[in-house]
C-alpha positions in Angstrom: -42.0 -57.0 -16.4 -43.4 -59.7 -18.9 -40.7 -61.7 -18.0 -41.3 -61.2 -14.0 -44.6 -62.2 -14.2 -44.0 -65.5 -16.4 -41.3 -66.0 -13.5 -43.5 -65.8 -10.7 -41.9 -62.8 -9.0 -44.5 -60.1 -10.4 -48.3 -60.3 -9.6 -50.0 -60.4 -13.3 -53.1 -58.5 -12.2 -50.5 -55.7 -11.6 -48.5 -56.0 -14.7 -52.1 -56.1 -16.8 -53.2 -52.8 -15.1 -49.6 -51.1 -15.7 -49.8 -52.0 -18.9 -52.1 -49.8 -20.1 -49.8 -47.2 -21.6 -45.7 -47.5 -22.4 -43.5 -45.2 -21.7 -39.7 -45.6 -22.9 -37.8 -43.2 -21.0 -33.9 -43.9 -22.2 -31.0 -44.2 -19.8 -29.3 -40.7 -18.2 -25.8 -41.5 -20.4 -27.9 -41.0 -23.6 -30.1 -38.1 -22.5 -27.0 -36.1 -20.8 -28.7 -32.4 -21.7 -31.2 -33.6 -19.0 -28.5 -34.1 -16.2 -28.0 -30.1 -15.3 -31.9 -29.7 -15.3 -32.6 -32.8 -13.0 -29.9 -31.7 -10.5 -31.7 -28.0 -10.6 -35.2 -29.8 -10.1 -33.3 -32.2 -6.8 -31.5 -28.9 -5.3 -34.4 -27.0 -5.2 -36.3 -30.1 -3.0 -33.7 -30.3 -1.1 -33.2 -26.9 -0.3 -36.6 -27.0 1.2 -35.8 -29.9 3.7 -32.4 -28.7 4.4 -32.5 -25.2 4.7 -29.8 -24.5 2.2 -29.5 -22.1 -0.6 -27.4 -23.4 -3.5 -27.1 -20.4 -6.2 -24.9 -22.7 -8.8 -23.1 -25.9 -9.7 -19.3 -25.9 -10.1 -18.3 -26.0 -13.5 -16.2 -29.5 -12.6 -19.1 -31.1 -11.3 -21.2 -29.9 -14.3 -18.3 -32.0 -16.5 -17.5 -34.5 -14.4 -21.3 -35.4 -14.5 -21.4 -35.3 -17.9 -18.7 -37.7 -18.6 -20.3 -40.1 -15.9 -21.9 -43.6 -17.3 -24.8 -42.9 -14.4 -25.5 -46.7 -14.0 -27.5 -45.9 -11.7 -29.6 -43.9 -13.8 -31.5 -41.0 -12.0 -31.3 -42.6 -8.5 -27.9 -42.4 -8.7 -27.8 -38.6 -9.6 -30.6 -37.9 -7.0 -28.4 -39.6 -4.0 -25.5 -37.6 -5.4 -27.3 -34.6 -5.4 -28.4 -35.0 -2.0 -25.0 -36.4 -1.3 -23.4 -32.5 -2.0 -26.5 -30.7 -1.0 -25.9 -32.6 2.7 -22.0 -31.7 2.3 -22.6 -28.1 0.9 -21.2 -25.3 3.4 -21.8 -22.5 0.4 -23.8 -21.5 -2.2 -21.6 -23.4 -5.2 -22.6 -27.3 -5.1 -20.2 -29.2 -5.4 -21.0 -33.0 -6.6 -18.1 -35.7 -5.8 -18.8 -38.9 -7.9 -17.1 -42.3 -7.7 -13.7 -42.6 -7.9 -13.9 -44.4 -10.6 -15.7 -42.0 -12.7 -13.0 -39.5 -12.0 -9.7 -41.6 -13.0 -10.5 -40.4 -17.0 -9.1 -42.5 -19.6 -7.6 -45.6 -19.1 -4.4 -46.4 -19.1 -2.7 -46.8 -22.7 0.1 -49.6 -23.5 0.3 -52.8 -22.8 -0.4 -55.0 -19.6 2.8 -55.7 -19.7 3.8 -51.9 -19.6 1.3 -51.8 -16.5 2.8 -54.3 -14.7 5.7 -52.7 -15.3 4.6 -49.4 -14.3 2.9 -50.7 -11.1 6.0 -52.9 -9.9 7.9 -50.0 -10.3 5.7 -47.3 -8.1 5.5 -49.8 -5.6 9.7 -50.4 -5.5 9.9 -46.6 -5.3 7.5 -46.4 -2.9 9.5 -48.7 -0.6 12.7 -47.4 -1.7 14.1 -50.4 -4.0 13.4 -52.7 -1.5 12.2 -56.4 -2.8 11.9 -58.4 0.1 11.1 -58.0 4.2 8.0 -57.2 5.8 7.9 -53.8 4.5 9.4 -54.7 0.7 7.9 -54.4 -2.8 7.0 -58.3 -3.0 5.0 -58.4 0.3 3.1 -55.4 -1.2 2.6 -56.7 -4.1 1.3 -60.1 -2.5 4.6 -62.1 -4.1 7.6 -64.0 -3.1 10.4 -62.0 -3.5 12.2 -64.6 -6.0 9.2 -64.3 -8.1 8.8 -60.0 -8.1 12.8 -60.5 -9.3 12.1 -62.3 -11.9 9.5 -60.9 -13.2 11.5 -57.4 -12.3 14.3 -59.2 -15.0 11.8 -60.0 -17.5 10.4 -56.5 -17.9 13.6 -55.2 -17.9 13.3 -53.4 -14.4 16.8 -52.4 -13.0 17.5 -50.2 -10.3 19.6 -47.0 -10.7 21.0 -44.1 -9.6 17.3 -41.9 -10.0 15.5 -44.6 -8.6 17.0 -44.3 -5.1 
């Protein structure tokens, strides 16, 4: 806040009279025994407002939350509670994060094996075919001569399981 007030964009008077007393309250990924007891805390507000009666958390959401970064800190898990709580149709919550946070480890290799990898799911997906409206190279945003040659430097060839 120091900094907001030397920049203008915080009123000092307000900054001197928060600054009383600091708190340091560290982020949600390094706290993460306190993600099952603040989800507990949001269900049962919600289930005031909406009515609901949730009776547990499904043991996927409960890991899938725990191997969550949460850049969004405690907001983020709020809106997600209230995100499933909305959704719930039964008494097991069920907490869908980003995409993202579901795809688990990276890929392993090199980018040249992901290129690789992606060029071919995308021929197989359009059954070996390179060029035309519908082919690999349009899909992959390429000219056709260019998705070839890069298809001959990675050694992609088709064959008899690829069709």
């Amino acid at each position: 806040l120091a900094e907001l007030v030397s920049a203008g964009s915080f009123r000092q008077d307000m900054y001197y009279r928060l600054n009383i007393f600091q708190i340091t309250v560290p982020p949600l990924r390094e706290r993460r025994e306190d993600i099952v007891p603040l989800v507990w805390s949001f269900v049962q507000e919600f289930s005031k407002s909406m009515d609901k009666r949730i009776e547990s958390i499904s043991p996927k959401s409960v890991q899938a939350m725990h191997a969550y970064s949460w850049p969004g800190n405690v907001r983020e898990l709020r809106n997600a509670t209230e995100r499933a709580m909305i959704v719930a149709t039964g008494p097991v919550l069920q907490i869908e994060l980003p995409k993202i946070a579901q795809s688990g480890p990276a890929p392993s290799g090199t980018l040249e094996d992901l290129e690789r990898r992606h060029i071919v799911d995308v021929l197989d997906a359009t059954g070996w075919r390179v060029s035309g409206k519908s082919g690999a190279a349009t899909i992959l945003g390429l000219n056709p001569k260019t998705l070839e040659s890069k298809m001959h430097r990675l050694g992609i060839q088709r064959n008899r399981n690829n069709f």
